[in-house]
C-alpha positions as CSV (number, residue, x, y, z in Angstrom):
1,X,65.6,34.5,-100.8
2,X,66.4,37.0,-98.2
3,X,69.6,38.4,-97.1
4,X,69.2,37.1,-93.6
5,X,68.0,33.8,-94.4
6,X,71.2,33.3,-97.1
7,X,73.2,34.6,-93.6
8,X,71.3,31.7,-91.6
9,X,72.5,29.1,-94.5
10,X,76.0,30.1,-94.5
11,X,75.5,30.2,-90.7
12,X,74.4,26.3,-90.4
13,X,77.6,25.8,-92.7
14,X,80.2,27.3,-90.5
15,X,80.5,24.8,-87.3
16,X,84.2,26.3,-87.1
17,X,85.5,30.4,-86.3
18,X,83.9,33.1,-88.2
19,X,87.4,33.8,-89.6
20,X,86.7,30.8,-91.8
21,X,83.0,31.9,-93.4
22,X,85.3,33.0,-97.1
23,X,86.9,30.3,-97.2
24,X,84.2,27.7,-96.4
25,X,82.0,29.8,-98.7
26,X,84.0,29.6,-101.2
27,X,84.6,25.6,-101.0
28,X,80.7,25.4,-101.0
29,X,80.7,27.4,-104.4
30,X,83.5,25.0,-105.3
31,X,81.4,22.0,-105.0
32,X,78.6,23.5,-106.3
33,X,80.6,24.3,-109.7
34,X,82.1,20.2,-109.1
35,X,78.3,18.9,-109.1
36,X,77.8,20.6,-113.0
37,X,79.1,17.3,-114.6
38,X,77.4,18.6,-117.8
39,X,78.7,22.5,-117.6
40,X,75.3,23.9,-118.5
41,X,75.4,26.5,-115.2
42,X,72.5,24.9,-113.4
43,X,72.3,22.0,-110.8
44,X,69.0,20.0,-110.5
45,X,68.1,17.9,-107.1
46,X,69.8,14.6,-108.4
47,X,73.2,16.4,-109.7
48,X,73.3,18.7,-106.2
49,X,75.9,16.8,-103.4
50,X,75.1,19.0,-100.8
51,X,71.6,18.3,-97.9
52,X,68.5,18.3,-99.9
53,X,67.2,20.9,-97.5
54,X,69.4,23.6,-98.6
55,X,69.0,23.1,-102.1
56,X,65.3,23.7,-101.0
57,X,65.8,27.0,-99.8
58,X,68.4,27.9,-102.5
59,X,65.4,26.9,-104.8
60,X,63.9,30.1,-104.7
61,X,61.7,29.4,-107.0
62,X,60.8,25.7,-106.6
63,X,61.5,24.8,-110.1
64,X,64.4,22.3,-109.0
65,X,66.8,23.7,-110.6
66,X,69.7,26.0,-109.0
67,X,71.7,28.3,-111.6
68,X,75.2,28.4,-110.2
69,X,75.6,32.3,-111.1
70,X,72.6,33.4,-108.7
71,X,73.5,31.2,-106.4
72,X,76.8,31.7,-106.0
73,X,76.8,35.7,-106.0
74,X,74.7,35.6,-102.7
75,X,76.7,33.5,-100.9
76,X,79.6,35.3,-101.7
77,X,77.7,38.5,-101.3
78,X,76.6,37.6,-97.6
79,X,80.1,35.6,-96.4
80,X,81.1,38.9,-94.5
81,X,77.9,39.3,-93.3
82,X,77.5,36.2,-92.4
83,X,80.9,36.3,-89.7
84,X,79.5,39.3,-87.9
85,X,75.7,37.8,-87.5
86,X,77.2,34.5,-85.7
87,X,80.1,36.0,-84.3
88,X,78.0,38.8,-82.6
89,X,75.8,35.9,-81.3
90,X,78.6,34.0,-80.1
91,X,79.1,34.4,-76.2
92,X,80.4,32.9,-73.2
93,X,78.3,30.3,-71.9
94,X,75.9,30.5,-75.2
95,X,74.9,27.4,-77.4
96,X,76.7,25.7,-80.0
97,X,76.8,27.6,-83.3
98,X,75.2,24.8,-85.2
99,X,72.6,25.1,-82.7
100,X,71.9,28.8,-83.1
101,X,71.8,28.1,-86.9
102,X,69.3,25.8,-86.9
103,X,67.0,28.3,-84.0
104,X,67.6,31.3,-86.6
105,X,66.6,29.3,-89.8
106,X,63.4,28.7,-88.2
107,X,62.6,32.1,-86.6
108,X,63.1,33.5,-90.0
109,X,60.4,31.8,-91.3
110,X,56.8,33.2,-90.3
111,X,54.7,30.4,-88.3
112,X,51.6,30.2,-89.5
113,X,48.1,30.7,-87.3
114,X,46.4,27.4,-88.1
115,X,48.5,24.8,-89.0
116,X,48.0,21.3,-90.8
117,X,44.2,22.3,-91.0
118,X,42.6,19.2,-93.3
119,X,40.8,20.0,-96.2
120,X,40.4,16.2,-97.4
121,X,40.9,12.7,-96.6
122,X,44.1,12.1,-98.3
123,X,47.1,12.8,-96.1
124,X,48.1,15.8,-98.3
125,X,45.1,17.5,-98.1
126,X,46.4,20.2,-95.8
127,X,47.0,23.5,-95.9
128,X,48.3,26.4,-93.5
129,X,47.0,29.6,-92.8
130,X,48.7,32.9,-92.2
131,X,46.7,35.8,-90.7
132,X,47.4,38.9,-91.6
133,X,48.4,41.7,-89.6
134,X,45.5,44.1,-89.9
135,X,44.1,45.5,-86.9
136,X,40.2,45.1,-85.9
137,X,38.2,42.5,-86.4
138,X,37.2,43.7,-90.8
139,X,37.3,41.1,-93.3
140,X,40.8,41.2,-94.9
141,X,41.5,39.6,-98.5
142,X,43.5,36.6,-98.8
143,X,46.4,34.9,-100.8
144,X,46.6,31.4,-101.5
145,X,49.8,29.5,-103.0
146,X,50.4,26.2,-104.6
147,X,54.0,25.0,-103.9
148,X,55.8,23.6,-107.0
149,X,57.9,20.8,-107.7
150,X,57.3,19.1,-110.5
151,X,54.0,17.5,-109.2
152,X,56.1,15.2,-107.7
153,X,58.2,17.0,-104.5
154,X,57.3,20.1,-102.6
155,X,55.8,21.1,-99.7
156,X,53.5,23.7,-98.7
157,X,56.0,25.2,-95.9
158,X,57.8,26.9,-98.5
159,X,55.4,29.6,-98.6
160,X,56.8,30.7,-94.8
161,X,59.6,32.1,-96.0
162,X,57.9,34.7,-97.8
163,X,54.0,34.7,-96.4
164,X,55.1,37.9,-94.0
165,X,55.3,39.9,-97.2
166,X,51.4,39.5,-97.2
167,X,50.6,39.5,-93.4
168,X,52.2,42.3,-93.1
169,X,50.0,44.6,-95.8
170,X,46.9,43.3,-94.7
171,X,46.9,40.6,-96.7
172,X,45.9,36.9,-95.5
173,X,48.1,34.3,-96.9
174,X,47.5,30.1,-96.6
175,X,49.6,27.0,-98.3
176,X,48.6,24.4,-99.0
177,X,49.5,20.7,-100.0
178,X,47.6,18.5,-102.7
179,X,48.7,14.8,-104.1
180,X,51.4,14.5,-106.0
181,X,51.6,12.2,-109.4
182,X,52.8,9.3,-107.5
183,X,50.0,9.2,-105.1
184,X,47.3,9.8,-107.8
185,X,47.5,11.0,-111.3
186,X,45.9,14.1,-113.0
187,X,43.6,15.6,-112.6
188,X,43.8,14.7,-108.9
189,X,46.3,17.1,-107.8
190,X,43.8,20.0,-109.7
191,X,40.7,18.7,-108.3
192,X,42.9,19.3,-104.7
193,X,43.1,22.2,-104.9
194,X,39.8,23.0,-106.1
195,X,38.4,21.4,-103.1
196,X,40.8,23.6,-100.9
197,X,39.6,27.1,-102.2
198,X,36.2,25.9,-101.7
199,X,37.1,24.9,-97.8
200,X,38.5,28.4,-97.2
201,X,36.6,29.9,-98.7
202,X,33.7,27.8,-96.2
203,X,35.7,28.5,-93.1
204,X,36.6,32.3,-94.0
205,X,34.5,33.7,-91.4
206,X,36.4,31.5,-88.7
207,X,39.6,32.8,-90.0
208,X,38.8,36.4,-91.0
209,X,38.7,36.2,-95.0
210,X,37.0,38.5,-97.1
211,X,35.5,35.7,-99.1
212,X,34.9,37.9,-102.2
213,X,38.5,38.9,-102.5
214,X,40.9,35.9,-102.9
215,X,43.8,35.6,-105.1
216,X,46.1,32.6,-105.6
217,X,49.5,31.6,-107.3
218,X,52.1,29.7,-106.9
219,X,55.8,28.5,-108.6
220,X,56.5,26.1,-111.4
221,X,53.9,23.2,-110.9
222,X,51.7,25.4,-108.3
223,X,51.3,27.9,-111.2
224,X,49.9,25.5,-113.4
225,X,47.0,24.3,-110.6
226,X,46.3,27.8,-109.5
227,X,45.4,29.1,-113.3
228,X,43.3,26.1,-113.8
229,X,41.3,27.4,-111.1
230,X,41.6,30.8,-112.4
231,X,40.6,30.3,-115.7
232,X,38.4,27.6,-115.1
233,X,34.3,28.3,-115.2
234,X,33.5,28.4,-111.3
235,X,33.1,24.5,-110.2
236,X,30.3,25.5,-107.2
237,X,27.6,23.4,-107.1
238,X,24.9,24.5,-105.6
239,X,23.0,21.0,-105.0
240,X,26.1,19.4,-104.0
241,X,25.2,17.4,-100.5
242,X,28.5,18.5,-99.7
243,X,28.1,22.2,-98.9
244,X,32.3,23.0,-99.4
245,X,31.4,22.2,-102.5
246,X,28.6,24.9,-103.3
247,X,31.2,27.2,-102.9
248,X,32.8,29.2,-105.6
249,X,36.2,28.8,-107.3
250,X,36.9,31.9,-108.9
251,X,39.1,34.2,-108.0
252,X,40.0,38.0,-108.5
253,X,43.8,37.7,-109.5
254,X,46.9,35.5,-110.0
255,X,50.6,35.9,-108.8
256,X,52.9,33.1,-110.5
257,X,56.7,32.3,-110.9
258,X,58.5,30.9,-113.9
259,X,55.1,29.1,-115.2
260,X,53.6,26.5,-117.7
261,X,50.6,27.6,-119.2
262,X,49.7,24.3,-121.0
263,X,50.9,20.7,-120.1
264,X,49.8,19.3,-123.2
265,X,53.1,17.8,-124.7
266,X,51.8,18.5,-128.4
267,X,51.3,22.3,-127.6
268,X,55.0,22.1,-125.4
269,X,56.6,20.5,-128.8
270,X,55.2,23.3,-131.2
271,X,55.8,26.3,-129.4
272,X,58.9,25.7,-126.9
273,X,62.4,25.1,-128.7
274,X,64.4,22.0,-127.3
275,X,63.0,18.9,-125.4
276,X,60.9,20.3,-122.7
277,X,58.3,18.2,-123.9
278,X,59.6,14.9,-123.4
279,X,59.9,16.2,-119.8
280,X,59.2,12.8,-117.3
281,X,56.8,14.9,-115.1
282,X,54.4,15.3,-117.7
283,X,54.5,11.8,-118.5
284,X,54.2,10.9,-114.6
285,X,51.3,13.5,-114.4
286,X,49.4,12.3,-117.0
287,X,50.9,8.5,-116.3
288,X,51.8,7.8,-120.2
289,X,56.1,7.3,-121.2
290,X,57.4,8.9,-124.7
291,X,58.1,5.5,-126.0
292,X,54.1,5.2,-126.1
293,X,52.9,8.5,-126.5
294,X,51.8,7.6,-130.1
295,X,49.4,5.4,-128.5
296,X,47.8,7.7,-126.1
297,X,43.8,7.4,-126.2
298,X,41.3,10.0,-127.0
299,X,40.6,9.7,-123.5
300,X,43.8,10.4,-121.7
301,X,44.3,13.7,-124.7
302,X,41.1,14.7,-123.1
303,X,42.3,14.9,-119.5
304,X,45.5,16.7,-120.5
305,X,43.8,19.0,-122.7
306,X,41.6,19.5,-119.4
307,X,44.1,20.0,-117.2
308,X,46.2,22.7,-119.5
309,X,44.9,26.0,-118.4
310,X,45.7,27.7,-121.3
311,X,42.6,25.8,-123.0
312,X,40.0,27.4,-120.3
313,X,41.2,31.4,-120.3
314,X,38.2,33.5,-121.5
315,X,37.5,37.4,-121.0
316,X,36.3,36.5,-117.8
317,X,40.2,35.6,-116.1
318,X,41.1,37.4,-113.5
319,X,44.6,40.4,-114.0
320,X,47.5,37.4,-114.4
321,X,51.0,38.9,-112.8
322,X,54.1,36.3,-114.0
323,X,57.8,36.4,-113.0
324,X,60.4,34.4,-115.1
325,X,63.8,34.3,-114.0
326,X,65.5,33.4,-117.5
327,X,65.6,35.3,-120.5
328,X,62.9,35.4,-123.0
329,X,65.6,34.6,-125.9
330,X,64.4,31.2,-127.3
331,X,67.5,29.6,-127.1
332,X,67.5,29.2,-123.8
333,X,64.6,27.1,-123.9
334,X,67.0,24.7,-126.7
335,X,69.4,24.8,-124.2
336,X,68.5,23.3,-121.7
337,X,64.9,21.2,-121.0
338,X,64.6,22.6,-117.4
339,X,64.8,25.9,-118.5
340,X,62.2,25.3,-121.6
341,X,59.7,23.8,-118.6
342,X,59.8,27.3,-117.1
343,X,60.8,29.8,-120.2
344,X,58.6,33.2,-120.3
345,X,57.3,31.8,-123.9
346,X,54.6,30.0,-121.7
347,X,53.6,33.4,-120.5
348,X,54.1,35.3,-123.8
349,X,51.6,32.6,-125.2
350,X,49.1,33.5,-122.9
351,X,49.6,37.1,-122.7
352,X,48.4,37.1,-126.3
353,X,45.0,35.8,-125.2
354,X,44.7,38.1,-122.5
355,X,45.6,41.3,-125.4
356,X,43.2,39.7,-127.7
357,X,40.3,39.5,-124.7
358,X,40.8,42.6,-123.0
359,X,42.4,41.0,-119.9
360,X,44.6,42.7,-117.5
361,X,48.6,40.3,-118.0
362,X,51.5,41.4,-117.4
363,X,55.3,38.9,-117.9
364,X,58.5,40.0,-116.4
365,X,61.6,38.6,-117.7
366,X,65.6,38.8,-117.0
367,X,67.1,40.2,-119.2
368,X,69.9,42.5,-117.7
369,X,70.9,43.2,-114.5
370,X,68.5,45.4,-113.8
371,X,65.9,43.0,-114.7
372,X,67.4,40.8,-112.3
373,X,67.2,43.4,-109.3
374,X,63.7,43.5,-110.2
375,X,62.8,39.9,-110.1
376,X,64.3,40.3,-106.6
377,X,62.0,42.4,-105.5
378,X,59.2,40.5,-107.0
379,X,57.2,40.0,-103.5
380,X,56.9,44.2,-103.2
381,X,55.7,44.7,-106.7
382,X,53.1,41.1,-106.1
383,X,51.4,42.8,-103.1
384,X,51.1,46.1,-105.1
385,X,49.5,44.1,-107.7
386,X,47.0,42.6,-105.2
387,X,46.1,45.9,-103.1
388,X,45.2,47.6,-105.9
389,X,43.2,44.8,-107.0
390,X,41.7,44.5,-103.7
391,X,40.8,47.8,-103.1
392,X,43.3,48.0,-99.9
393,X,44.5,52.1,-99.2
């Protein structure tokens, strides 16, 4: 999250004088600290007190989980920032601070071109597009992302908060939405947003996009759909009635944060410490409950083997770019089943593949504080990834 848009939180918090930003702050970090019931350092959506929509943005990651540390340094990093931006835009005769909080939240967000366009018939199968910034009317590359949430929340408008960091490098960047496991379950969600690269990539005259040069990625449960489709053989069909879907799924790299590379609960238990495996989205997902996992059917093993892209990767992936936020010490991973979900062991597991087939992967981890400065900065080191892989000067 950006410096001005933590400023625009804190802003939205501070209804009084901004003589009082440190203290409210401070209280905030307070009940942030009071919602840890269990003292692990982390808040999920159900243990957070505080509007769901700012847990959202303090999500950075969409993983659902909020560790207090990170979260609490930028607030208290920003606090005197935060008094000069609203008291500088505090006049005579000017709105009500709340009201200028909520304006700058949303002008800090980019808007995107095309908006809502439908790829589908189910109500989530939209997606927005973002075009980038290039001048002249040249085919520019594109980006796509696949929110997170534990297939069960999200929304594809997370990706405004950070889609100017491709627009602006010539880079095209769309969202997009798919159903979640209570509206349908795997492989629905996948098949989504297969049907969703094929659409742009039908439509990517109309909206400028070098079909030959797409990447996507997303966080947590986007990262999972978008290497299915990565590492997937191409799904085209070239006799298909439905000409979207004669066109091809493959892709020429992936960008992904804090990601699974299998959801197969077997594979979870043998190589991730602690209980990640018993994890209720995967049971939602794949619509089976731990109590009767030992009566699962060939059948169902066969759709979550399917849907665990890990199974699919070949010489033929595409360079794999991933970004953990924790450690790649095991223990955190036995510490805490959120963090096993998301620890860099899913990526290390992979990576190995990628050594052994000659594929370009690379897995950043924090470790240290400069590690952590890094991860920061993730977006600028992502679109260096992709312009070299596009070919952009």
């Amino acid at each position: 999250m950006t410096i001005r848009l933590m400023i625009a939180i804190i802003g939205g918090l501070l209804a009084t004088s901004p003589l009082s930003a440190q203290s409210d702050v401070e209280r905030f970090v307070n009940r942030m600290k009071n919602d840890d019931k269990n003292g692990d350092g982390k808040l999920t959506l159900a243990e957070f007190t505080g509007p769901d929509p700012l847990f959202k943005r303090l999500d950075r990651d969409g993983d659902g989980v909020l560790v207090l540390e990170d979260a609490a340094a930028k607030l208290k990093e920003v606090r005197e920032r935060a008094s000069r931006f609203w008291g500088e835009r505090t006049r005579p005769g000017s709105d009500s601070r709340r009201n200028q909080g909520m304006r700058a939240r949303e002008t800090l967000k980019a808007r995107p071109d095309h908006k809502d366009v439908r790829y589908g018939e189910h109500e989530r199968n939209v997606l927005d597009v973002y075009q980038s910034e290039s001048d002249g009317e040249e085919l520019s590359p594109c980006m796509i992302w696949i929110h997170g949430g534990g297939f069960r929340r999200g929304d594809k408008s997370e990706g405004s908060l950070f889609a100017a960091n491709f627009t602006k490098n010539g880079i095209h960047f769309v969202t997009l939405n798919y159903r979640l496991s209570q509206h349908a379950v795997a492989p629905a969600s996948f098949h989504d947003c297969a049907r969703a690269l094929q659409f742009i990539r039908r439509n990517a005259e109309k909206w400028n996009i070098d079909k030959t040069r797409i990447a996507v990625g997303g966080g947590s449960a986007g990262t999972g759909l978008a290497q299915w489709l990565a590492y997937k053989n191409d799904l085209a069909d070239p006799t298909a009635h439905d000409p979207v879907l004669r066109e091809s799924t493959q892709v020429s790299a992936l960008i992904l944060l804090n990601a699974q590379t299998s959801y197969d609960f077997r594979w979870i238990k043998e190589h991730i410490p602690g209980d990640a495996w018993q994890g209720e989205a995967l049971q939602q997902l794949f619509g089976y409950t731990i109590e009767t996992a030992g009566e699962i059917d060939s059948e169902k093993f066969r759709v979550i083997e399917e849907c665990s892209p890990i199974n699919h990767f070949s010489s033929n992936a595409p360079p794999t770019l991933f970004f953990y936020r924790r450690s790649r010490d095991p223990m955190v991973a036995e510490q805490n089943a959120m963090d096993g979900i998301h620890h860099p062991i899913f990526g290390f597991e992979l990576k190995k593949l990628a050594d052994e087939n000659g594929v370009e992967c690379e897995v950043y981890t924090v470790e240290n504080e400069k590690d952590r400065a890094f991860y920061n900065r993730r977006w600028d080191h992502a679109v260096r990834f992709l312009r070299k892989r596009f070919h952009l000067q």
